[in-house]
C-alpha positions in Angstrom: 0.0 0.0 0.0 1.0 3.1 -1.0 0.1 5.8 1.3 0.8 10.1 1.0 0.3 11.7 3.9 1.1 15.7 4.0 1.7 16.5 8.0 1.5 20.3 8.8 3.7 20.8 11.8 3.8 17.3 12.6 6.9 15.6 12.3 6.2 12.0 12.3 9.3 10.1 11.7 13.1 9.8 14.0 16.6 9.7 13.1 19.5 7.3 13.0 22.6 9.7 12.5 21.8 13.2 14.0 19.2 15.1 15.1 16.4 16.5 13.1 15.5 20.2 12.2 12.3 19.7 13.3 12.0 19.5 17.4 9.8 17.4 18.0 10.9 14.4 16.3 11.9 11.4 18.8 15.2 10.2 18.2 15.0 6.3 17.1 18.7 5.6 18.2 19.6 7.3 21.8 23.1 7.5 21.0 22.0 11.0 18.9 19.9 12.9 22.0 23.2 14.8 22.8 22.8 16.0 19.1 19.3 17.7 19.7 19.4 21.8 18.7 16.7 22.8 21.0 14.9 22.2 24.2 11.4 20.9 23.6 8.1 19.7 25.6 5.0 19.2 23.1 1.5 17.8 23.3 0.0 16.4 19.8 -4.1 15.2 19.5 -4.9 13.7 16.3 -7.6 11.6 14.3 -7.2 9.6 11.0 -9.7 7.8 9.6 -9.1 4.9 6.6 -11.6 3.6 4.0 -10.7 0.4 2.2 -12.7 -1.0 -0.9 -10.9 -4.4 -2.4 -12.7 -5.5 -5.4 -12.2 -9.3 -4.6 -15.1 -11.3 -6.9 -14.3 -14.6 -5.6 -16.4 -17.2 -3.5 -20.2 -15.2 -4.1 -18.9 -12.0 -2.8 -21.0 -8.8 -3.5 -19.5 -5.2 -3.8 -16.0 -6.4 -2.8 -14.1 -6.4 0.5 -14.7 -3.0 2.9 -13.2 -1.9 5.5 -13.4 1.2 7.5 -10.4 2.4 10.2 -10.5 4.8 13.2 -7.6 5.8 15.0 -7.1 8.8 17.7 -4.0 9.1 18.9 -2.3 12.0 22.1 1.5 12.5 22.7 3.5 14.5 25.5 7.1 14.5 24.4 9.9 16.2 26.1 13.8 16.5 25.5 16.1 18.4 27.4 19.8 18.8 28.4 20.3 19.2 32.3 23.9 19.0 32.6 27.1 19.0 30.2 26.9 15.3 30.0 23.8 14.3 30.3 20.6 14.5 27.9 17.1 13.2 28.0 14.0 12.0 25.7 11.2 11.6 27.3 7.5 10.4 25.3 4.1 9.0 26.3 1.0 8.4 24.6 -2.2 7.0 24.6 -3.7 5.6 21.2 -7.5 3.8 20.2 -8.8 2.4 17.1 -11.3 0.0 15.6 -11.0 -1.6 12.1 -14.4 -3.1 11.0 -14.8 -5.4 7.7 -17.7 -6.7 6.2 -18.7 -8.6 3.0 -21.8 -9.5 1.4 -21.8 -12.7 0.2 -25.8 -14.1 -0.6 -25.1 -18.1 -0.1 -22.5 -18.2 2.4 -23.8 -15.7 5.1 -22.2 -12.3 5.3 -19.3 -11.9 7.1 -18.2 -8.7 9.7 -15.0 -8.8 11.4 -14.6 -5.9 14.4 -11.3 -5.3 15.5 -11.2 -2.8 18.5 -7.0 -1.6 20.0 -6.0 0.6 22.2 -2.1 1.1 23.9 -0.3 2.6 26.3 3.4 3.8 25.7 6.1 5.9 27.9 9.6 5.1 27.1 12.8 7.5 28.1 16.2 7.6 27.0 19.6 9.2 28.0 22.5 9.9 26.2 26.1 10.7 27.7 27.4 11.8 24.7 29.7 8.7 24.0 26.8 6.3 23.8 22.6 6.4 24.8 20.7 4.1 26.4 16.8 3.8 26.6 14.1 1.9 27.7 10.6 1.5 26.7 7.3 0.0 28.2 3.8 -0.3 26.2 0.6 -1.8 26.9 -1.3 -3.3 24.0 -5.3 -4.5 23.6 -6.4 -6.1 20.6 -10.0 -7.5 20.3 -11.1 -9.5 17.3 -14.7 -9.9 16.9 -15.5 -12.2 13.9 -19.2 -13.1 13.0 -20.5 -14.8 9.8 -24.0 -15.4 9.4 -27.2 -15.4 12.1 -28.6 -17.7 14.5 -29.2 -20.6 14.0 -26.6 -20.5 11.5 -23.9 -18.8 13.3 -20.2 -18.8 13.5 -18.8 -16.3 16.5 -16.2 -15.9 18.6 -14.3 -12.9 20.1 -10.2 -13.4 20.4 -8.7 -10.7 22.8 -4.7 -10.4 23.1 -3.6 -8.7 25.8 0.3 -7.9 25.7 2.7 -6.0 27.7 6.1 -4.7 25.8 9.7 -4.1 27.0 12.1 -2.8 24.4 15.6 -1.8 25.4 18.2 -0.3 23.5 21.4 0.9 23.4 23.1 3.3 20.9 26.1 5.6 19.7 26.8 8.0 17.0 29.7 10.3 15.8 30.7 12.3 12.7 33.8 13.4 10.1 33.2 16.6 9.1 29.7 17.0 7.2 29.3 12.8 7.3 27.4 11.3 10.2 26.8 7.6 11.3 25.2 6.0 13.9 23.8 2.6 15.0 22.0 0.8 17.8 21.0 -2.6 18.9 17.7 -4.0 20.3 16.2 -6.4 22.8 12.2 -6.7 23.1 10.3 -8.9 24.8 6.3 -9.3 25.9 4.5 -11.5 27.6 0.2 -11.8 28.3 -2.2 -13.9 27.2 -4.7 -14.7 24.5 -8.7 -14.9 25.4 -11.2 -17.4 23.4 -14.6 -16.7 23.7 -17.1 -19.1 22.4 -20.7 -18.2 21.0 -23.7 -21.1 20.6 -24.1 -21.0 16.9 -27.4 -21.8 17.5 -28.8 -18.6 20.2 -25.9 -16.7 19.4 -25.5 -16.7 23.8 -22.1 -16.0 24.8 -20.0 -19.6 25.7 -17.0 -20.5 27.6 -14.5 -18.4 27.7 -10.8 -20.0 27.8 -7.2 -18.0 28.6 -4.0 -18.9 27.2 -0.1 -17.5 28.3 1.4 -15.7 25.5 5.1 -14.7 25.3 6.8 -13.0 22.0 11.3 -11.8 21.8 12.9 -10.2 19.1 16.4 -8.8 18.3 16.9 -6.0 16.2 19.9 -3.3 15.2 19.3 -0.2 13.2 22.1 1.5 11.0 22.4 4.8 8.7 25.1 7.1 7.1 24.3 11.0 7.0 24.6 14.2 5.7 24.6 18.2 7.2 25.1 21.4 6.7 23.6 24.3 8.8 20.5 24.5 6.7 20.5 20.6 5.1 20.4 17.1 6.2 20.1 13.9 5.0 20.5 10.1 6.3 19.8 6.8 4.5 19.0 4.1 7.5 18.5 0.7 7.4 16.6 -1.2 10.5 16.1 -5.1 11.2 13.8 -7.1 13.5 14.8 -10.6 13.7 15.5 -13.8 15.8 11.7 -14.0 16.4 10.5 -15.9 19.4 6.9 -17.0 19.9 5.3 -19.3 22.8 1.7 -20.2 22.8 -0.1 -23.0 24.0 -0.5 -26.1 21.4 -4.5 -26.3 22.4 -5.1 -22.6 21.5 -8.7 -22.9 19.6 -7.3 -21.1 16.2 -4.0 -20.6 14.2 -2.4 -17.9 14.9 -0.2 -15.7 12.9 3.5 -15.8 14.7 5.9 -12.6 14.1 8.4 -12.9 11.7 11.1 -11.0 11.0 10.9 -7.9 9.1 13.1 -4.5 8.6 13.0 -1.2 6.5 14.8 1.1 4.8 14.4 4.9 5.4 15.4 8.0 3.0 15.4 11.5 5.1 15.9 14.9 3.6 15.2 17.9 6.0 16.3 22.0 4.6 15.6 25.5 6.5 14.6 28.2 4.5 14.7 31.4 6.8 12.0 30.6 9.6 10.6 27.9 7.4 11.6 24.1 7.8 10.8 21.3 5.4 10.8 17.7 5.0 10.5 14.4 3.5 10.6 11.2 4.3 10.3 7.7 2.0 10.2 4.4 3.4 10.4 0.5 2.1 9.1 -1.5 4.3 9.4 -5.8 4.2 7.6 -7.2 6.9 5.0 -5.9 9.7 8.1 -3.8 11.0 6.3 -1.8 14.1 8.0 0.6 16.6 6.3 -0.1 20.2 4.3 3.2 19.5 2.9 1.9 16.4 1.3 -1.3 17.6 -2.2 -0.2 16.8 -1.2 1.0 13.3 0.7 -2.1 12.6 -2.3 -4.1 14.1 -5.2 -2.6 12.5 -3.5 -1.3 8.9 -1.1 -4.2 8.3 -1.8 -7.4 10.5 -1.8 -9.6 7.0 1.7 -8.4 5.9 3.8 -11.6 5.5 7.8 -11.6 5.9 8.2 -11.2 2.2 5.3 -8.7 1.7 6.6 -4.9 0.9 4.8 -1.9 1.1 6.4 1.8 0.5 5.3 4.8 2.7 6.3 8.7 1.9 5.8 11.6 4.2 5.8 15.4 3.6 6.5 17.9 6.7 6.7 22.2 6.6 6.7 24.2 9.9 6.7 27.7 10.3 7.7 29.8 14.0 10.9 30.8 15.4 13.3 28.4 17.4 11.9 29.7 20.5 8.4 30.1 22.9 5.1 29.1 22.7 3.8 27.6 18.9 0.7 26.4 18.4 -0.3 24.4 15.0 -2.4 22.2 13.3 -2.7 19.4 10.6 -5.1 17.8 8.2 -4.3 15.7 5.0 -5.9 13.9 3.0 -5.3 11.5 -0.3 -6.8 8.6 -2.6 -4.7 5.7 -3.3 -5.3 3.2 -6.2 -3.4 0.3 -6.3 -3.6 -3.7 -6.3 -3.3 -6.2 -3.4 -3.8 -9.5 -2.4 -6.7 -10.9 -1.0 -6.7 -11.4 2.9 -10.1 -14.1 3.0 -8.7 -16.0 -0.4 -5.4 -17.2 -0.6 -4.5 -17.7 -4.3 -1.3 -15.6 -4.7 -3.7 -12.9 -6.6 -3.8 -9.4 -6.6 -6.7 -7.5 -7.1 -7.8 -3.8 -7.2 -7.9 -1.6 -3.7 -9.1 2.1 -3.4 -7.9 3.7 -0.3 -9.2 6.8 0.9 -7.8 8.4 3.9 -7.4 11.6 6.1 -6.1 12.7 9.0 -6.5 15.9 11.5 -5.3 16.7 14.9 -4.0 20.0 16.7 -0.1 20.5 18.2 1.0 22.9 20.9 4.8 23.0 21.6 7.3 25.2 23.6 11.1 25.4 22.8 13.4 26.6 25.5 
């Protein structure tokens, strides 16, 4: 899926290499929070909302696939430097959203599928200017509400994963004159459970209602080369989950998918033009690769990407304000994609038109010191 999404005063992506013209923008490897130009504390709100239609014609299916996705998202970053030696990142947020699909299908019964999320993330890092070091905590709900036909020819059940993150990384970054590197490495781990609940296909009365332990680890190491000048930057980065681990009972009711390893590859351009800064940002991404922040998204917008599955992402960003005080802002974008993709009901290896419509909106207020 290719998706265009113009961000007014939003920043939405982190470096590898240095720090980024644009304040606000959380540093992906800690080793570079020394690097940071301003102090920053900033509180973002914001909505997008995603409309799917996925012309599948197989198996007596009317009007195609649908699907329709909510998510609201609120973010309280800070970074300072208190000391000579010491620097800080510090982010928290709270994210929702519910993904619902139905299909018509006349013989077979139609089918609606409900998926509701929501997370909890805080995560801090500090740098001592030789190396950084940060660790990161997130909460993560994921209900899946499938129904296909009515009672008493009903097949129901409700799947809810409950999960609780621990990433951990550890970083460094120098330069050579305008060149700049840096890399980090990765440890994550969760643990929970998954929920089964039953429904009598015959009332359509809520069953039994079974719990199963659920732990997932991962490695991962992140890598880049870089570019800057006073007023230009750029960084080409390169990021890698891998070494997947996944436990979960053998009597668990349904397959499930296991995580598998993924990485992407990020191109960063950033210039200031007097009190104006821009920005863009173009990603390949192979895999469901997911920062702990991005469960929901990853969840919701990309649960059937497969470890050989690509999709490309491009971001714009523009800011106006001084580098100092009080700056309020705003956002909304909106865009059309038409492209093809494979089915997620049918597996046949075919690809098949998809119109995505989406738009997003939310408000920022920030204060440099």
């Amino acid at each position: 899926m290719l998706l265009f999404l113009l961000l007014f005063s939003n920043p939405s992506w982190a470096q590898i290499t240095d720090a980024s013209f644009f304040p606000s923008v959380k540093s992906i490897n800690p080793g570079i929070t020394h690097l940071r130009h301003a102090n920053f504390v900033a509180l973002d709100v914001g909505k997008k909302a995603i409309e799917k239609k996925h012309d599948v014609p197989l198996g007596g299916i009317v009007g195609g696939i649908n699907t329709d996705i909510e998510l609201t998202k609120s973010t309280l970053f800070a970074a300072a430097r208190p000391g000579r030696w010491i620097n800080f990142e510090v982010l928290a947020d709270r994210e929702s959203g519910t993904r619902t699909e139905d299909i018509k299908n006349p013989t077979r019964g139609d089918r609606t599928t409900k998926n509701d999320a929501s997370s909890s993330y805080i995560g801090g890092s500090f740098d001592f200017r030789f190396f950084g070091i940060s660790y990161s905590t997130a909460k993560f709900d994921y209900l899946n509400k499938f129904r296909v036909g009515e009672a008493p020819d009903l097949t129901a059940y409700d799947e809810d994963k409950q999960l609780t993150y621990g990433n951990l990384k550890i970083g460094i970054a120098g330069k050579i004159s305008f060149l700049r590197v840096g890399a980090y490495v990765l440890n994550q781990k969760s643990s929970g459970d998954l929920t089964y609940t039953y429904y009598d296909p015959t009332t359509g009365n809520k069953g039994s209602t079974e719990k199963f332990n659920l732990s997932t680890s991962a490695k991962g190491y992140g890598a880049g080369l870089g570019f800057t000048l006073p007023r230009l930057r750029s960084e080409i980065t390169y990021e890698s989950m891998y070494d997947n681990d996944f436990s979960l009972s053998d009597d668990y009711p349904k397959e499930v998918k296991e995580p598998s390893d993924a990485s992407r590859m990020t191109f960063v351009g950033e210039a200031k033009i007097s009190f104006i800064s821009v920005g863009i940002r173009y990603r390949i991404i192979k895999g469901n690769y997911a920062d702990l922040e991005d469960l929901i998204s990853s969840s919701l917008l990309y649960d059937s990407m497969g470890p050989n599955d690509k999709r490309n992402e491009m971001s714009f960003n523009f800011s106006l304000g001084s580098s100092k005080g009080f700056s309020p802002s705003a956002f909304y974008t909106q865009s059309e994609v038409t492209n093809k993709e494979l089915s997620p009901v049918f597996d046949n290896g075919l690809k098949y038109k998809a119109v995505t419509k989406s738009k997003a909106y939310g408000v920022n207020v920030s204060y440099l010191f």
